[in-house]
Structure formats: structure tokens, C-alpha cells
C-alpha positions in Angstrom: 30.0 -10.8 -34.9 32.9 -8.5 -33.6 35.0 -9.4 -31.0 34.9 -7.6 -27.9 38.4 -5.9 -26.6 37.8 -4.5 -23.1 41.5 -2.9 -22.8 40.7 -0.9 -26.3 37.1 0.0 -25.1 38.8 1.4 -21.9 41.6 3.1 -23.7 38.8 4.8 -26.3 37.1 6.0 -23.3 39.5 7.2 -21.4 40.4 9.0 -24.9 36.9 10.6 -25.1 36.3 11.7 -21.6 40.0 13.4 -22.0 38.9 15.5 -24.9 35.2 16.3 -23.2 37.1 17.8 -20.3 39.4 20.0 -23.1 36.7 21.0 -24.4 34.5 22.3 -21.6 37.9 24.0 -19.9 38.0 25.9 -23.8 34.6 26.8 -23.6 33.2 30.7 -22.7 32.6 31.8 -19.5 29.0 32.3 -20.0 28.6 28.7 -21.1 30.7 27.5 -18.6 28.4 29.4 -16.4 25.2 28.3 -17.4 26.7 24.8 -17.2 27.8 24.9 -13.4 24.0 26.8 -13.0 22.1 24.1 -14.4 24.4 21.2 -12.1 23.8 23.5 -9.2 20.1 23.4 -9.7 19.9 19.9 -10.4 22.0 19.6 -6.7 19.5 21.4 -5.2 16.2 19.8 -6.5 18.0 16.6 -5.2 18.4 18.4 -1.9 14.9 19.7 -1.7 13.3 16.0 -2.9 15.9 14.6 0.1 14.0 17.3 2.6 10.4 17.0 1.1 10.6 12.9 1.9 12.2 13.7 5.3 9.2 16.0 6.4 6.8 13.7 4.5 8.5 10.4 6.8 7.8 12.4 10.0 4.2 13.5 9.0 4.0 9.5 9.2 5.9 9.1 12.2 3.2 12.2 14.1 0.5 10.3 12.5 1.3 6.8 13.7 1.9 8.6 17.1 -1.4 9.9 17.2 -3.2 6.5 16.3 -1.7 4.6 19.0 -1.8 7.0 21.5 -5.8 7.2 20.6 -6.2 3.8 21.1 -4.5 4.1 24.8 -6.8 6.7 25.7 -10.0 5.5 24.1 -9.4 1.8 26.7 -8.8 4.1 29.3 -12.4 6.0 28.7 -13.8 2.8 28.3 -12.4 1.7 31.6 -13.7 4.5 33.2 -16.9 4.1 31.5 -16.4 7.5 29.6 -17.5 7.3 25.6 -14.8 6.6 23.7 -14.1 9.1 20.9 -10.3 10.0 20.3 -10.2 7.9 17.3 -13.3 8.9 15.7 -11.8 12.7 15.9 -8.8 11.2 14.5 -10.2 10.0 11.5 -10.9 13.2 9.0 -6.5 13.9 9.8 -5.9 10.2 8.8 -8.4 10.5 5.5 -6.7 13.6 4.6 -3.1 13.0 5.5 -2.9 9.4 3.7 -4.6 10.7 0.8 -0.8 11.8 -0.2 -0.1 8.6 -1.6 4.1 9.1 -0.5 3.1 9.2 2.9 0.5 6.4 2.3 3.5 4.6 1.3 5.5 5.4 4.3 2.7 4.6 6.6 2.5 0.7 4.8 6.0 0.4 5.4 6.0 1.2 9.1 3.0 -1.2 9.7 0.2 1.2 9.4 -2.1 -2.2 8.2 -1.7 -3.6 11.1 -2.6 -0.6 12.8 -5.6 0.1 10.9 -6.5 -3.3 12.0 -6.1 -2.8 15.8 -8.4 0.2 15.5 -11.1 -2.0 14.1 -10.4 -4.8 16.5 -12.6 -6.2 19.5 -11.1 -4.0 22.3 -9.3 -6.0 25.5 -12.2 -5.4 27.6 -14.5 -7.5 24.8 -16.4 -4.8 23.6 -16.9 -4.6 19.9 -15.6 -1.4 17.6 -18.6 1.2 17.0 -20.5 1.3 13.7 -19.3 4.8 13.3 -15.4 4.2 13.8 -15.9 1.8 11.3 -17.8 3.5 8.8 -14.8 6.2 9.5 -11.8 3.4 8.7 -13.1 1.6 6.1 -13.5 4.0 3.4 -9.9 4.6 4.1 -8.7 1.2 3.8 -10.2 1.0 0.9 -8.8 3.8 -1.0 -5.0 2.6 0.1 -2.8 0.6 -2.3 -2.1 -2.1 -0.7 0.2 -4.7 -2.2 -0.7 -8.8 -2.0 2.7 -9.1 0.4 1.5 -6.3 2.7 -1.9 -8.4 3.3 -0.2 -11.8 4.0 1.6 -10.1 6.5 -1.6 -8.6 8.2 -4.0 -10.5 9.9 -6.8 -7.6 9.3 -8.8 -10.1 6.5 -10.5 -12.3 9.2 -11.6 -9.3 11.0 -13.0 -7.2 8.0 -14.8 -10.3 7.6 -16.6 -10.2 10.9 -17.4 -6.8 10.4 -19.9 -7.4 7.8 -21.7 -10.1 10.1 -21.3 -7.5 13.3 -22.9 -4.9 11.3 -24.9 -5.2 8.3 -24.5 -1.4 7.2 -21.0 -2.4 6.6 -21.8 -5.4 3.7 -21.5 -3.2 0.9 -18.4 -1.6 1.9 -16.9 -4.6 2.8 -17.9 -6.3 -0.4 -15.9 -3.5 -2.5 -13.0 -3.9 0.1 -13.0 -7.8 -0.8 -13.4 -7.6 -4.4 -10.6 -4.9 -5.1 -8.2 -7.2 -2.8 -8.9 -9.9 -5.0 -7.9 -8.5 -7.3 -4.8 -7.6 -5.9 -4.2 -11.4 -5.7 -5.3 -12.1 -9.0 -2.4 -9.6 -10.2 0.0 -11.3 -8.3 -0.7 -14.4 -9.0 -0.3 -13.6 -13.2 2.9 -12.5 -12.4 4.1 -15.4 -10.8 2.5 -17.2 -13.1 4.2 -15.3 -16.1 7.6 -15.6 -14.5 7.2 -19.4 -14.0 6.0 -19.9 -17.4 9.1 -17.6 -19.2 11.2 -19.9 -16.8 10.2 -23.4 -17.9 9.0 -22.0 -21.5 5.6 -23.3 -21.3 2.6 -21.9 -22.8 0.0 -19.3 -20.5 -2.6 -21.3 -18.3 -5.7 -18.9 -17.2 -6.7 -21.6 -15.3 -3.0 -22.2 -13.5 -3.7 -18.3 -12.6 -7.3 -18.9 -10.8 -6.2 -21.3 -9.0 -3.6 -19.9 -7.4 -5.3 -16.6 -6.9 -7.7 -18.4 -5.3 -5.2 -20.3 -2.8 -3.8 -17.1 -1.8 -7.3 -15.7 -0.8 -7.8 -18.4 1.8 -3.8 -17.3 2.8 -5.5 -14.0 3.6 -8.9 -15.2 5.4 -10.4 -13.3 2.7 -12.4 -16.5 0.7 -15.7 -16.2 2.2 -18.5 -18.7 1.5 -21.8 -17.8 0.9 -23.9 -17.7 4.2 -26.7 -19.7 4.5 -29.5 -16.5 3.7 -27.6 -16.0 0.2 -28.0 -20.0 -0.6 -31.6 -19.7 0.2 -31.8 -16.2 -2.3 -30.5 -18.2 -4.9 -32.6 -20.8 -4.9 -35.8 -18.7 -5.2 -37.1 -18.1 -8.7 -36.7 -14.8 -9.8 -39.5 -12.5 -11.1 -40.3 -12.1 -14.1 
């Protein structure tokens, strides 16, 4: 094997970038030209990709705005005894502005979860969020990709979960919700699992990986047990 000389390597590469920059000050204009064009465009993609993910962050920002504000006004209506609809006109805006997975991404980052959560929440006065709102929300949660650490740090599991037993038009949906967030866990448990195993050099453990998928579903509230009218279903002899 060759030994390595960094004082050489420096002094060849000092050498070559002298004779690049000979070369391009003895190139023709027009090249020249077309050289500086294509670095000014590249400049100014950069600048417009800067702009398009500033506008894109305050789309978020309006959007967040608008969700909390809705949930201020729909208590007060409620307090007044006046329905309580300025989130259910929200929701087609929030469906069709996170369906731009960028400012979906934003919109996780600033706590958007969370959010989600507190629209879907039993309101401060005790009254329970309506079938519709929900109906509304869901489908939305569910299409978002959401990482495993962004639902440890929710607490919007539990109350997904009580959905299902508030209303029973909401089982299926929740179902899918559940299943695709195990999943989630299930993915981040094989790469831990990969990582600890290249680490200590120790053969692949399916098992290892359900286990620990499964300990980071009761970490999320989202390990449900089977309620007692699904017990009795399964115990019934199926038809033949």
C-alpha cells in the first residue's frame, strides 16, 4: 500500500487548480461566456429554491394561524351556545394545503401533530369533538408522513383511540390509522435493530425486531387490546 504524503497531495493540488484557472483565463470569450451564464443560473435556481421554501414556511405559519385561531372561536360559540363550525370550514384548506408534502414537512416541524390533536380533543367545556370534524381530520392524519419520533412526542395515540369507542363510524378509519403507524414503528425498530447488530457484529433477530416494535407501541398508547365484543366474535364458529 502507498504511503500517504499530505504536503505533496497539497502541493499537486495547488499545481492543478493553478493551471485550471490558466486555462479558463485562455479560453474564448464565448466559452467564457457560456461558463459565467450557466454559474449565474445555477445562483439563481438557488435563489428561487431559497424564495420558494420561504413562501412555502409562511403558507405554514398562515395555516397554523388559522387552526388555532379556529379553535378560539369555535369555544367561544360553544360558550355562547352558537354551533361550532370554524374548523369544519377549515378543513378542505388544511386537506389541500398539506397535500404539498414540503409544507407537510414544515407543518410537523412546528408541531402541527399536536395541533391536529387539540382539534380532535374533548373541548374545556367537556363536550366531545363532532363526528363530522372528525371524519374531516382523520383522513388527513392519515395521509401525513409522520416519523416514529414525531409520535413519541405527541400524545394524539390515546385519543385516536377513544375515537373509535366515541364513534363507531370512525373504527375503520382508525384501524388503517393504527396499522400504518405500526408500521412506522416496525421500520424504526429494524433500524435500530440493524445498527445494534453491525455494532456488536451479531447475526439479525426478527424476533429482537417484534419485540421492540411492540414496546414502542405501548410508548405511543397505540397497543390496543381486543375489546370484549371481538373476544366473544372469535370464539363463535364460523360458517361454513
Amino acid at each position: 500500500m502507498e504511503e500517504s504524503h499530505p504536503k505533496e497531495e497539497q502541493v499537486i493540488a495547488e499545481q492543478v487548480e493553478e493551471q485550471t484557472t490558466t486555462r479558463m483565463e485562455d479560453l474564448p470569450g464565448s466559452v467564457k461566456s457560456e461558463l459565467k451564464k450557466r454559474k449565474r443560473t445555477k445562483s439563481e435556481e438557488k435563489s428561487a429554491n431559497s424564495k420558494e421554501m420561504d413562501e412555502l414556511e409562511k403558507t405554514c405559519d398562515d395555516l397554523i394561524d388559522s387552526m388555532r385561531n379556529a379553535i378560539e372561536e369555535d369555544y367561544d360559540s360553544m360558550q355562547k351556545g352558537k354551533p361550532a363550525l370554524k374548523r369544519l370550514r377549515l378543513i378542505p384548506r388544511i386537506s389541500q394545503e398539506l397535500y404539498n408534502k414540503k409544507v407537510q414537512r414544515f407543518f410537523l416541524k412546528k408541531g402541527g401533530l399536536e395541533l391536529l390533536h387539540q382539534w380532535i380533543s374533548k373541548q374545556p367545556n367537556g363536550d366531545q369533538p363532532s363526528l363530522n370534524l372528525c371524519m374531516g381530520i382523520l383522513p388527513i392524519i392519515y395521509e401525513m408522513d409522520i416519523s416514529y419520533s414525531q409520535l413519541q412526542n405527541s400524545t394524539i395515540g390515546p385519543t385516536i383511540r377513544a375515537l373509535k369507542r366515541l364513534y363507531s363510524e370512525l373504527e375503520p378509519l382508525v384501524k388503517k390509522i393504527v396499522d400504518k403507524w405500526t408500521r412506522v414503528a416496525l421500520d424504526a425498530s429494524e433500524t435500530t435493530d440493524e445498527d445494534e447488530e453491525s455494532k456488536k457484529e451479531k447475526p439479525y433477530t426478527s424476533r429482537k425486531t417484534v419485540t421492540v416494535a411492540q414496546k414502542q407501541l405501548r410508548t405511543c398508547l397505540l397497543y390496543t387490546s381486543p375489546s370484549p365484543r371481538d373476544r366473544q366474535k372469535s370464539r363463535m364458529p364460523s360458517s361454513a
